[in-house]
NUTI-848136 format. One record per residue (C-alpha): residue in three letters; chain; x, y, z. Coordinates in nm, 2 decimals, padded with zeros to 4 digits, always signed. Layout:
<resn: ALA	chain: A	c1: X	c2: Y	c3: Z>
...
***
This chain:
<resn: UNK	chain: A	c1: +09.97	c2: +09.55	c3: +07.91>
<resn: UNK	chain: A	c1: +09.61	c2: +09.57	c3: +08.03>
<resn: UNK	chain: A	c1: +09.68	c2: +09.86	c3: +08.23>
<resn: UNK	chain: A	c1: +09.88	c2: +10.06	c3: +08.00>
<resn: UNK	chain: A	c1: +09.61	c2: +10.04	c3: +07.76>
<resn: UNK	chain: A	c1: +09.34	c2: +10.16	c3: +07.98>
<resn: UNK	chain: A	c1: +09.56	c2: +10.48	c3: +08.06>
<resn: UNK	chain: A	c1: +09.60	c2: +10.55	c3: +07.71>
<resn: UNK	chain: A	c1: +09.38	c2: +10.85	c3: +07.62>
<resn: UNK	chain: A	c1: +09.20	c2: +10.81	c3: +07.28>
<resn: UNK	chain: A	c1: +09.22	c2: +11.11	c3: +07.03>
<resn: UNK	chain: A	c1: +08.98	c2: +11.38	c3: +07.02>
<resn: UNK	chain: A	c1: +08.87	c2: +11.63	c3: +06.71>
<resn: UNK	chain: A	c1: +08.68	c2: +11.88	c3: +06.77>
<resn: UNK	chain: A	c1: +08.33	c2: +11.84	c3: +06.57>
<resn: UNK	chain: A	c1: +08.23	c2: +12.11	c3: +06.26>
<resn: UNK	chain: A	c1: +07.96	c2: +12.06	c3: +06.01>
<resn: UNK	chain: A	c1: +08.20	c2: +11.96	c3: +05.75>
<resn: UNK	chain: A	c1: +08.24	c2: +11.66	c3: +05.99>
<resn: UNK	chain: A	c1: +07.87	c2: +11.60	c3: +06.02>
<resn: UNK	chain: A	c1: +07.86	c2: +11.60	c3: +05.63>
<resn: UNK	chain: A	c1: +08.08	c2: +11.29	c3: +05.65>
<resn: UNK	chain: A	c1: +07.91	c2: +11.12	c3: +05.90>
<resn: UNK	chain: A	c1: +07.57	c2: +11.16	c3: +05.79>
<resn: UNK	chain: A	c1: +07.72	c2: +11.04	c3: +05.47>
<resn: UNK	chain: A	c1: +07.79	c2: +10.75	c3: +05.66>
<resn: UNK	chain: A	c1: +07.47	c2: +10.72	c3: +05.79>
<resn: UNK	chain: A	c1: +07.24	c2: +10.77	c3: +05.47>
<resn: UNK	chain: A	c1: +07.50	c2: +10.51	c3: +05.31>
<resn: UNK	chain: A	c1: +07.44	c2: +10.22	c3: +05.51>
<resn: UNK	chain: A	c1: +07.06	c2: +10.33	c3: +05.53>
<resn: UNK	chain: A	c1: +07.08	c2: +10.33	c3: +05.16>
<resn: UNK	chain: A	c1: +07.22	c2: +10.01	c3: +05.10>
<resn: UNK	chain: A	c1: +07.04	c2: +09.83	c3: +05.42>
<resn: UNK	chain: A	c1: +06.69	c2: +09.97	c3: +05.35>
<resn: UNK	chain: A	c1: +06.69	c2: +10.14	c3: +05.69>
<resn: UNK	chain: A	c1: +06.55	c2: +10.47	c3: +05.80>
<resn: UNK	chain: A	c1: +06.84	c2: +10.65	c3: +05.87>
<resn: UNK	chain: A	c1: +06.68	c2: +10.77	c3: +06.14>
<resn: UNK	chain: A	c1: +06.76	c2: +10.44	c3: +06.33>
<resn: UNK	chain: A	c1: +07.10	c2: +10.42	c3: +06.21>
<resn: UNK	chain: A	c1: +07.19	c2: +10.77	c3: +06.34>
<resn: UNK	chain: A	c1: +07.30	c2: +10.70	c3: +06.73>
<resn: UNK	chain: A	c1: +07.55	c2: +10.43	c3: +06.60>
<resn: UNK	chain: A	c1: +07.73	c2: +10.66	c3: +06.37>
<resn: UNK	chain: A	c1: +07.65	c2: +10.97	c3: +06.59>
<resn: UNK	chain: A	c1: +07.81	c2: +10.83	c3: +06.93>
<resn: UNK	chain: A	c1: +07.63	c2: +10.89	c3: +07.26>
<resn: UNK	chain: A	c1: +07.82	c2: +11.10	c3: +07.48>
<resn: UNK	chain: A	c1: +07.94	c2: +10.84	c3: +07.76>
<resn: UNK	chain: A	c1: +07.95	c2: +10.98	c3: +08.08>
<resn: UNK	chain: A	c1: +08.14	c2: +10.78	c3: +08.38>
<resn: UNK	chain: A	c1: +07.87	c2: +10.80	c3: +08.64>
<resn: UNK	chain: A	c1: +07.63	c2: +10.69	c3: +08.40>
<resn: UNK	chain: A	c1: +07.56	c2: +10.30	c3: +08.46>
<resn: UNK	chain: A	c1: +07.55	c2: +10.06	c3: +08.16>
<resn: UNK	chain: A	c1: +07.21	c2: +09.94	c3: +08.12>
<resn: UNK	chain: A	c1: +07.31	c2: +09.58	c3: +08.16>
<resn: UNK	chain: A	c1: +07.56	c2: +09.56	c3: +08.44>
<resn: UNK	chain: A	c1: +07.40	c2: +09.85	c3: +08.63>
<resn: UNK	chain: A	c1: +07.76	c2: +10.00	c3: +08.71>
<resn: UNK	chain: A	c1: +07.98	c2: +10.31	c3: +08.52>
<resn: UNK	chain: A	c1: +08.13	c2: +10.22	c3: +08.22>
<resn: UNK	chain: A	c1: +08.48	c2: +10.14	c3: +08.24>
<resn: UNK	chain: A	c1: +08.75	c2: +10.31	c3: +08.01>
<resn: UNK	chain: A	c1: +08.84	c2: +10.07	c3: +07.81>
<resn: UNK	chain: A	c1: +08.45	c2: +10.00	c3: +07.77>
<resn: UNK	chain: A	c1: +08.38	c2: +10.31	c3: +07.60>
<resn: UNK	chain: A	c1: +08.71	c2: +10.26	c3: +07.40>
<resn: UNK	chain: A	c1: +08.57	c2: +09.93	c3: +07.26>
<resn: UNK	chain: A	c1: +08.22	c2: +10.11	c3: +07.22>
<resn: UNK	chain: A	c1: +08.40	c2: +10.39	c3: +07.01>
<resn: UNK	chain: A	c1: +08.65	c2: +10.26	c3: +06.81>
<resn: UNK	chain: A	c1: +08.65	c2: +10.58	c3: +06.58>
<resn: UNK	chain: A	c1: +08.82	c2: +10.86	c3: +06.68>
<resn: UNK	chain: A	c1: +08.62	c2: +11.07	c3: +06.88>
<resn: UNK	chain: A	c1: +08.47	c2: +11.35	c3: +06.79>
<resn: UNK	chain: A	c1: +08.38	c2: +11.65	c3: +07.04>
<resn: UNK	chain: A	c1: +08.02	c2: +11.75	c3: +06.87>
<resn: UNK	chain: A	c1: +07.90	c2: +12.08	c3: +06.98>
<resn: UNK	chain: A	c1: +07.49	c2: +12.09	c3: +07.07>
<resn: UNK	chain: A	c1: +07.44	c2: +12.33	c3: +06.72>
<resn: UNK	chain: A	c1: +07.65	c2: +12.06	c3: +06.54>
<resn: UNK	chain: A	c1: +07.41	c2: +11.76	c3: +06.70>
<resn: UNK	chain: A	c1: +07.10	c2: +11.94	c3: +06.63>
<resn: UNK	chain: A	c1: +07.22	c2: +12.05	c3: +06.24>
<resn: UNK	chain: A	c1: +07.32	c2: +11.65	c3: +06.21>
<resn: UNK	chain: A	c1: +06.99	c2: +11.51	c3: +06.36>
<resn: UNK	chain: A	c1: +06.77	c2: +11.83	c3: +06.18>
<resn: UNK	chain: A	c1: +06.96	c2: +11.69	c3: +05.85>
<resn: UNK	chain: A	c1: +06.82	c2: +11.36	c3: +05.91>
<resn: UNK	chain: A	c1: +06.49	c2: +11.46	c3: +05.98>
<resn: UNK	chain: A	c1: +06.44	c2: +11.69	c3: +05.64>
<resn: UNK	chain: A	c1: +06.66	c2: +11.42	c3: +05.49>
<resn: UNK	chain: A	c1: +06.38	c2: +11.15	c3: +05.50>
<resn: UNK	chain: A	c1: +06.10	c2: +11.37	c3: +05.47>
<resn: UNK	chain: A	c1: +06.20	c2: +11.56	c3: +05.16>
<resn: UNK	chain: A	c1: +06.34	c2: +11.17	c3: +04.99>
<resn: UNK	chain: A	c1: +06.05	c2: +11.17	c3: +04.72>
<resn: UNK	chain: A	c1: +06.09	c2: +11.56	c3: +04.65>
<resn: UNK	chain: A	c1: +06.47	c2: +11.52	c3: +04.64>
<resn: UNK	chain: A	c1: +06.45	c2: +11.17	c3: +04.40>
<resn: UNK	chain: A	c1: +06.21	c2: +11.36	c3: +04.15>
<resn: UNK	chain: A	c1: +06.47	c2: +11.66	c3: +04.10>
<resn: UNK	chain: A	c1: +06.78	c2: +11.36	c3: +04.06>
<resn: UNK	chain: A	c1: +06.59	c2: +11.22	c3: +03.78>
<resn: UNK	chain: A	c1: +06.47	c2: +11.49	c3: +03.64>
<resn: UNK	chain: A	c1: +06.86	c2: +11.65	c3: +03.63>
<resn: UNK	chain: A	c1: +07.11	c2: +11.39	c3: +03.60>
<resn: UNK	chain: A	c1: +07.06	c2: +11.40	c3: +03.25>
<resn: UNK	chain: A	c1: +07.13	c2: +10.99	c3: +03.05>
<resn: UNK	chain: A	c1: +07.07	c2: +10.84	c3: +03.41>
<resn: UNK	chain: A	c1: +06.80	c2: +10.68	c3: +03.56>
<resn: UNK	chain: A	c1: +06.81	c2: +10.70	c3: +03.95>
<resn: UNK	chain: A	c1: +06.91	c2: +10.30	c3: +04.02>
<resn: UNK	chain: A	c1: +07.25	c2: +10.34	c3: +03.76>
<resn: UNK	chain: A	c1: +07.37	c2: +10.60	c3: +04.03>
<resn: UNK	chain: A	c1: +07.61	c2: +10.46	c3: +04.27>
<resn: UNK	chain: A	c1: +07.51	c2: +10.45	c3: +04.58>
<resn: UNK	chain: A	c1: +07.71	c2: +10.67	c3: +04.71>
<resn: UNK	chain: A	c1: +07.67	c2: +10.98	c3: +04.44>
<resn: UNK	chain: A	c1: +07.30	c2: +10.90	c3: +04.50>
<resn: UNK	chain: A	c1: +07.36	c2: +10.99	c3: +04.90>
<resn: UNK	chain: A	c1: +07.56	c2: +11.29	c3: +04.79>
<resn: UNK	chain: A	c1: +07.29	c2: +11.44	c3: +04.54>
<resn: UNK	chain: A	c1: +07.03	c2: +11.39	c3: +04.80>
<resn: UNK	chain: A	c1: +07.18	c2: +11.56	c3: +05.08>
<resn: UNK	chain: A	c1: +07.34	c2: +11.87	c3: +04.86>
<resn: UNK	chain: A	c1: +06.91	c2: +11.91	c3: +04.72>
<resn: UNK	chain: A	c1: +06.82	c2: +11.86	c3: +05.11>
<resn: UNK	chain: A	c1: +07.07	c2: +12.09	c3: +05.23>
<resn: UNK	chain: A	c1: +06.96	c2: +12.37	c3: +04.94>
<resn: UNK	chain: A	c1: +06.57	c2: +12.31	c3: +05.04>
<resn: UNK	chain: A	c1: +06.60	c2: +12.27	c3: +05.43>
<resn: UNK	chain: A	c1: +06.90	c2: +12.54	c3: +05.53>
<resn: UNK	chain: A	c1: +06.86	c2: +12.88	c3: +05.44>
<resn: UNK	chain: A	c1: +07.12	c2: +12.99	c3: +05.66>
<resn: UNK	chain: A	c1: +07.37	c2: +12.78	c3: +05.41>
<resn: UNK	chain: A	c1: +07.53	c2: +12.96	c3: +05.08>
<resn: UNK	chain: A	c1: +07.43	c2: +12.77	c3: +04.77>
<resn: UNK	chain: A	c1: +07.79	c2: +12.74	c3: +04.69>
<resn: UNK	chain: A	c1: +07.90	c2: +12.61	c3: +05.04>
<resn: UNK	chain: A	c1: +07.68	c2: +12.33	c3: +04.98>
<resn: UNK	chain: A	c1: +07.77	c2: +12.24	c3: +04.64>
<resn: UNK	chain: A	c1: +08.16	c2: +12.30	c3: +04.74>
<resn: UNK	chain: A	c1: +08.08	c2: +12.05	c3: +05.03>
<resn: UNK	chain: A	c1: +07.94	c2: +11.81	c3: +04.87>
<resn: UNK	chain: A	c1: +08.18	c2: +11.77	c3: +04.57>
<resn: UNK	chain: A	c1: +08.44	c2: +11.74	c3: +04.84>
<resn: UNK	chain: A	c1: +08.19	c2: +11.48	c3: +04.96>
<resn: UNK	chain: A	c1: +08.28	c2: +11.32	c3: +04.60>
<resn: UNK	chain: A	c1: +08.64	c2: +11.30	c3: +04.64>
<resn: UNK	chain: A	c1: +08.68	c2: +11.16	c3: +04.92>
<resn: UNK	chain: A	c1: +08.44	c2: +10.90	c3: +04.88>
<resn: UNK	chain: A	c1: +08.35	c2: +10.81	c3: +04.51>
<resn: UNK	chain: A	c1: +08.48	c2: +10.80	c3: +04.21>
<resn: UNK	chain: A	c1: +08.74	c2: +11.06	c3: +04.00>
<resn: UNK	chain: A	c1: +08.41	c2: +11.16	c3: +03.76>
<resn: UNK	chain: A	c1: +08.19	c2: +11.22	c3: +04.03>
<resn: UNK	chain: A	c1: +08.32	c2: +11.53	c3: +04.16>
<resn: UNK	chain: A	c1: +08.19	c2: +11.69	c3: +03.78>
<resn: UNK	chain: A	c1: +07.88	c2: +11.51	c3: +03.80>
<resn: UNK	chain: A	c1: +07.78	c2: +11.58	c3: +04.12>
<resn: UNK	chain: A	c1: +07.88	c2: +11.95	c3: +04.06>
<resn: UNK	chain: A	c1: +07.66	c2: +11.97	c3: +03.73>
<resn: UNK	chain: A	c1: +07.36	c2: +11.79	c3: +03.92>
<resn: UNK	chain: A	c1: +07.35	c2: +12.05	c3: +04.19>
<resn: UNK	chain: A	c1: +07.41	c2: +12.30	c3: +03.96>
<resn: UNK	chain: A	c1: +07.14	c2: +12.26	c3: +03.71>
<resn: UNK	chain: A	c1: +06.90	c2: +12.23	c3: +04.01>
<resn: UNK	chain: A	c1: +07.01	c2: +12.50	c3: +04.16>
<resn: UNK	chain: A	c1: +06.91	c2: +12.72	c3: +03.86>
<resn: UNK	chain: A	c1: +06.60	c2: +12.49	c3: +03.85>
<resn: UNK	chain: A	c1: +06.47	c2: +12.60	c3: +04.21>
<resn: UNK	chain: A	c1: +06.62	c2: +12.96	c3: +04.23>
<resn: UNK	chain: A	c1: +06.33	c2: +13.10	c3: +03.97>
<resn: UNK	chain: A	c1: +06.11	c2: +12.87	c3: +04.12>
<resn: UNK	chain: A	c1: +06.14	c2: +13.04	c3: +04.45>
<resn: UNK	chain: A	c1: +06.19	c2: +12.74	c3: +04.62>
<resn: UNK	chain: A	c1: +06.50	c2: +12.80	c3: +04.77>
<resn: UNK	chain: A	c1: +06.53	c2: +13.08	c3: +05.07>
<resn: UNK	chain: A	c1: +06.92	c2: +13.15	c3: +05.10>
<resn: UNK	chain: A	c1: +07.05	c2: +13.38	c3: +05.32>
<resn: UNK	chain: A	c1: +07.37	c2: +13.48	c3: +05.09>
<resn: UNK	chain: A	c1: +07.54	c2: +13.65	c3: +05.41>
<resn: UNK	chain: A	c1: +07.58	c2: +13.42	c3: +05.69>
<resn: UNK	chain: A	c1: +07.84	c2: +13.13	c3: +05.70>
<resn: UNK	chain: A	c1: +07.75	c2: +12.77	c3: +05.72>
***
């Protein structure tokens, strides 16, 4: 049995930033609820690329397959270089904008303080503003279309509306401000 599990090939996706959304979802999740920079929690949802001639640390030999499958336990993904350096830009501009990005939450999510968010809508709402602030080469509407599907997959039925409404009322908030530099024709 041993052997025929070590020949069995694990499933690969290919990577897009749709699937970095969800990750990094992941990510500012557990930092959220662990009071962790997310930048430390990053390589464990983000896997390393194993290669076989590179030795384990410990051991000082390759990694065998069914090492890397007990290492990876998700389903792998096959993450372009633009789609790593999107995911770990997002994480920089993610941490760095936090205090901007909480101000605009409270200022918008109108009958709600900040702490009676879920945790989760609170993640989403901060990387929609972080994603409208830090990537001009994203359409407005591609990130508020991502993030309520950010909503339905992971929260609740009434946050897909709320999260909309959020994003949209700062959108119009920062678009007279001149805050936000869009590029309206490329595709994210």
């Amino acid at each position: 049995m041993a052997s025929r599990k070590a020949s069995i090939t694990p499933s690969v996706i290919p990577g897009s930033r749709t699937l970095a959304r969800e990750k990094l979802l992941q990510v500012f999740f557990a930092a959220e609820i662990s009071q962790t920079d997310p930048r430390q929690l990053f390589p464990y949802v983000f896997p390393f690329n194993f290669r076989m001639e590179t030795p384990t640390p410990a051991s000082g030999r390759p990694l065998r397959p069914e090492e890397i499958e007990a290492l990876d336990s998700d389903i792998r993904i096959q993450w372009s270089d633009a789609e790593l350096q999107f995911a770990r830009q997002f994480v920089e501009e993610y941490v760095q904008r936090s205090d901007q990005v909480v101000k605009l939450i409270e200022q918008f999510a109108e009958n709600w303080t900040y702490e009676r968010l879920t945790p989760v809508d609170r993640v989403i709402l901060k990387m929609g503003i972080t994603e409208f602030l830090a990537f001009p080469d994203i359409p407005m509407e591609v990130t508020i279309n991502e993030a309520v599907e950010l909503a339905k997959k992971f929260s609740t039925a009434k946050s897909t509306s709320f999260v909309n409404g959020v994003l949209d009322a700062i959108l119009h908030h920062l678009a007279p401000e001149r805050l936000l530099h869009k590029d309206h024709h490329r595709k994210a």
